[in-house]
N, C-alpha and C positions, 0 to 999 in steps of 0.2 A: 151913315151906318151908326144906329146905336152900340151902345158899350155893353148893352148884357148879348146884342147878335157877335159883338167881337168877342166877347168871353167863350163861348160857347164855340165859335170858329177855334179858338185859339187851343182849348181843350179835343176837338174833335184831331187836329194838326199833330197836337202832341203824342194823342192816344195811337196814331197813324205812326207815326214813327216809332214811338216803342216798339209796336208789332212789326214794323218794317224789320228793327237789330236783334228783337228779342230770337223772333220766330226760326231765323236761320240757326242760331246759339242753340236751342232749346230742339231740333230737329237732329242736328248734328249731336247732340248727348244725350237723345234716345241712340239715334242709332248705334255709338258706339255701346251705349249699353247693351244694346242688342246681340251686337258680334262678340262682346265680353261673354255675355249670355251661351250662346254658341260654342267659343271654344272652349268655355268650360265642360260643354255637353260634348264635345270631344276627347277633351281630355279623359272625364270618365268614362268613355264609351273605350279610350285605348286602352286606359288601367283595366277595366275590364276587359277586355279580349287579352292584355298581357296572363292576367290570373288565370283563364281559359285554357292558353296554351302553357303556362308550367301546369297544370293539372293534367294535361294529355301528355305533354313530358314524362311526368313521373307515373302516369298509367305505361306508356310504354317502355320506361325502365323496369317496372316491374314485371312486366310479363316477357321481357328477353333477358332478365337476370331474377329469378324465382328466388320467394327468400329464403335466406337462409336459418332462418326458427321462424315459430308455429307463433310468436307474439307479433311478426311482421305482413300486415295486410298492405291491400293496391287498393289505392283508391277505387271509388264506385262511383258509378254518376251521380247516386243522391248527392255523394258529400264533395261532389266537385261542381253539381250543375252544370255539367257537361255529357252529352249522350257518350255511351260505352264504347268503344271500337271493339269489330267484330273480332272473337279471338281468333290467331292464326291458327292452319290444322298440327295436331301432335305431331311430332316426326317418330317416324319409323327408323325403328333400330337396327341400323348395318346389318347385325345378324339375327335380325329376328328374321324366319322361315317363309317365303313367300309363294303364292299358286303360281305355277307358269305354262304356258300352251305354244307348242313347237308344232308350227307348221315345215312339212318339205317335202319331196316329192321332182320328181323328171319329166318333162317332155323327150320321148325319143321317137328317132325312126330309124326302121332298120330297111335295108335294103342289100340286095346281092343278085347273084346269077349262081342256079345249080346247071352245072353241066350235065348231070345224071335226074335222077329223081327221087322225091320219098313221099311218102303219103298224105296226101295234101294239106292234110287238115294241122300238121306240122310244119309247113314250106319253110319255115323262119329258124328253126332249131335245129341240133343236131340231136338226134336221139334214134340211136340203133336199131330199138324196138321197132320202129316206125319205116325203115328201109324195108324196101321191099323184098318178100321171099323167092322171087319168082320174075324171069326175065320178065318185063314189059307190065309188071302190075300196075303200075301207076306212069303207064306209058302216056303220051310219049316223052322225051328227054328233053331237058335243057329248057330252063324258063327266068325270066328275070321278076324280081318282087320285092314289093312292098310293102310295110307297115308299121303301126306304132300300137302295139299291144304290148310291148315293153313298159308303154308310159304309168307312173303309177303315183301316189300320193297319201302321204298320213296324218295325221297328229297325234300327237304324244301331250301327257296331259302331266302336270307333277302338285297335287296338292297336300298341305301340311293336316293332319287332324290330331287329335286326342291321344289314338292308337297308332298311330305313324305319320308316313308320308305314302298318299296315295297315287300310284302311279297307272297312267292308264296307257294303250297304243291302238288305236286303228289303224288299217292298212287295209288298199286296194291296187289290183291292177287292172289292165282290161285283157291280158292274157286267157283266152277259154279256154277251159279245159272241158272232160266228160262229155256232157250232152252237148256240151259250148264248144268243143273243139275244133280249133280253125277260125272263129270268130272273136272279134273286138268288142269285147262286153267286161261287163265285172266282173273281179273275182276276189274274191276274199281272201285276205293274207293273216293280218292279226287284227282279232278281238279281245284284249286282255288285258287285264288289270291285277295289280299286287297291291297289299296293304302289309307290311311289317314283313312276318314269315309267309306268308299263304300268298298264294295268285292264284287265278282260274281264267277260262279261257281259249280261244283259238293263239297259240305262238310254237313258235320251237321243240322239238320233242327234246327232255335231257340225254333223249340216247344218239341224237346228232349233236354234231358241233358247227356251226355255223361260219367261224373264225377262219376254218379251212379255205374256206372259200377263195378260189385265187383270183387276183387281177387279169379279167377276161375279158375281150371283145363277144365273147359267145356267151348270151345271156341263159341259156341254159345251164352252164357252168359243164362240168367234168361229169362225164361219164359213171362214174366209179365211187363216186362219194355217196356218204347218207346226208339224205336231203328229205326233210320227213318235218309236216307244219302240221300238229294235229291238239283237239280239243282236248283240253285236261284242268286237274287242280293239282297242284304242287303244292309243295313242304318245303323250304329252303333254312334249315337251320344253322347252318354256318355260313354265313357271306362277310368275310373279310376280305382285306387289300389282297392277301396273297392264299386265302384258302377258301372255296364255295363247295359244298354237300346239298345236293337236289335230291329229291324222291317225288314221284307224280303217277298219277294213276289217271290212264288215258284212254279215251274212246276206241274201243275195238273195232276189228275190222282188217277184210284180209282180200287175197285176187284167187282165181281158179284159174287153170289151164287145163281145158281137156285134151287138148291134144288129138291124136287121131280119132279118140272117142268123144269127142265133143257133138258130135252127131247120132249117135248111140241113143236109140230109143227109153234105155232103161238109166241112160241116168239125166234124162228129163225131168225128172220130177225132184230131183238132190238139189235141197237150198240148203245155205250157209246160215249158223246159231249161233251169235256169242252171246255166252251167259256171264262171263266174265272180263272184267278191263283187264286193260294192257297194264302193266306197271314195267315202268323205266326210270335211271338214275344215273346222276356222274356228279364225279367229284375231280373238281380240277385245282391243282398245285401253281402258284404263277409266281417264276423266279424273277432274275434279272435279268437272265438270258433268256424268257419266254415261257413257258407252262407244258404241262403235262396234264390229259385229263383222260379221265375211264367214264365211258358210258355204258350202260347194258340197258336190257327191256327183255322183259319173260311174257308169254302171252298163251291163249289156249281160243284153238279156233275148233270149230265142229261142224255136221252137217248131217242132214238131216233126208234119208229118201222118203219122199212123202208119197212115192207110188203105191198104190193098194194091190194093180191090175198081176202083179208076176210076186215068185216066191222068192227073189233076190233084194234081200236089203243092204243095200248099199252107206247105211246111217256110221257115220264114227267121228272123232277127235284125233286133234294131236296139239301137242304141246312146243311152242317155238322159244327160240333165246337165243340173244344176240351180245354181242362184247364189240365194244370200239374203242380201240386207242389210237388220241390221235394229239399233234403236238404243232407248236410256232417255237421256233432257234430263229435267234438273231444271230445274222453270222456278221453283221454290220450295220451301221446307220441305216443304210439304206437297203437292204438286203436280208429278206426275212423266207426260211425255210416253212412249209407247210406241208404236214405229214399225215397219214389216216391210216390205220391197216383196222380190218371189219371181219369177222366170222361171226357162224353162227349156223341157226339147224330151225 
């Protein structure tokens, strides 16, 4: 072997081994440079998301603690580079006024055995009127029966405006009456609304008291009471805790009985005229021991023979007026007196 093929051997050997020590040395301190690299892009990556979260911090210090002068702002996303968080809703003030809607209402059934009879289209109530005049009119005796025309249902409305608080009430039952009588249908109780002093409407006449009313199995109630639900607008200028003054002016309207001349040719032709509304009022007192209230109602009914055929005109008026006082005494917790006494022409 010549000496310039070993120089050349001898150089390629050496070059071989550098790269053998170097390479591993020089791999290994990239890499650490690498992961140096790395967790510094960590690091800033936490200091930012640290800055992130005290900016949302202090957006929600400020919006659960509002400040307190006009030189104190909350941050914004511009100046945080953070999006906004949705603001929470205002809260509503204890006693600021709010609408409210009352559902209520009963499912009933009634059910019994008359031993006697009354007319049929009444089987479920008591009602005098309805008994019969006459042995065996609504013969024969003794029947057992069912139903639920009792059931009934309303809602009651209470919302706040401008001019007051507006109060509304619907009511139905399925009790028929008139054409309905005897039948499980609807019937109309109250249609009414009040804003401030005024109401209008189907409810309560003020020349009844309703309060009367006693704790009864027999849903027609008592015999002898004013029981009277008719269309009107009201006035109600005094409604305090312990003093109410009503006036109302209400839909006229009255009954005939002819009696043994109800069959009488010549007053076939005699219908009823009202030219004028009813007006009714009461004012009721309410102590510790219970109230006191006065109802009245004046009215003018008329009639009209529209027969042409005979020289008998049977046409005229009269004038009606009624007075009710009627009272609750607590004569105990538990034990409550209810009183009515009623005249009138």
């Amino acid at each position: 072997m010549t000496r310039p093929r070993v120089c050349n051997w001898m150089r390629f050997v050496c070059a071989t081994g550098i790269i053998v020590v170097v390479l591993p040395i020089w791999t290994r301190a990239q890499t650490q440079a690498s992961q140096a690299s790395d967790v510094q892009q960590l690091k800033d990556k936490l200091l930012q998301l640290e800055q992130e979260m005290n900016a949302l911090k202090g957006q929600i210090s400020a919006i659960e603690q509002p400040p307190q002068s006009a030189d104190l702002t909350i941050p914004t996303a511009a100046s945080s580079g953070t999006p906004a968080p949705e603001k929470p809703p205002k809260p509503q003030k204890e006693d600021e006024p709010k609408s409210n809607i009352d559902l209520y209402g009963f499912i009933m059934l009634d059910s019994g055995y008359d031993f006697k009879t009354n007319n049929p289209d009444w089987f479920d109530v008591i009602r005098p009127t309805k008994l019969p005049s006459f042995n065996g009119e609504f013969a024969p005796d003794g029947k057992a029966y069912f139903g639920v025309r009792q059931t009934r249902f309303g809602v009651k409305t209470s919302t706040p405006t401008g001019l007051g608080t507006l109060k509304t009430q619907f009511e139905f039952e399925l009790f028929g009456t008139g054409v309905d009588a005897g039948q499980t249908t609807f019937r109309l109780r109250h249609a009414y609304g009040e804003l401030g002093q005024f109401g209008a409407g189907q409810t309560w006449s003020p020349f009844m008291d309703i309060d009367v009313f006693p704790n009864s199995i027999e849903y027609w109630g008592p015999t002898g009471m004013v029981f009277f639900r008719n269309v009107q607008v009201r006035w109600m200028p005094i409604r305090s805790d312990n003093t109410r003054l009503t006036f109302a002016v209400e839909r006229p309207g009255a009954s005939a009985d002819g009696g043994v001349y109800a069959d009488r040719i010549e007053v076939q032709g005699v219908k009823p005229k009202f030219d004028m509304p009813d007006f009714s009022w009461e004012a009721r007192f309410i102590r510790r021991w219970g109230y006191a209230r006065f109802g009245g109602i004046f009215r003018k009914i008329s009639w009209v023979d529209t027969n042409t055929t005979d020289n008998v005109d049977l046409t005229g008026d009269a004038f009606g007026w009624g007075v009710n006082f009627s009272s609750n005494l607590a004569f105990g917790k538990d034990t409550i007196g209810r009183f009515m006494v009623v005249g009138g022409a």
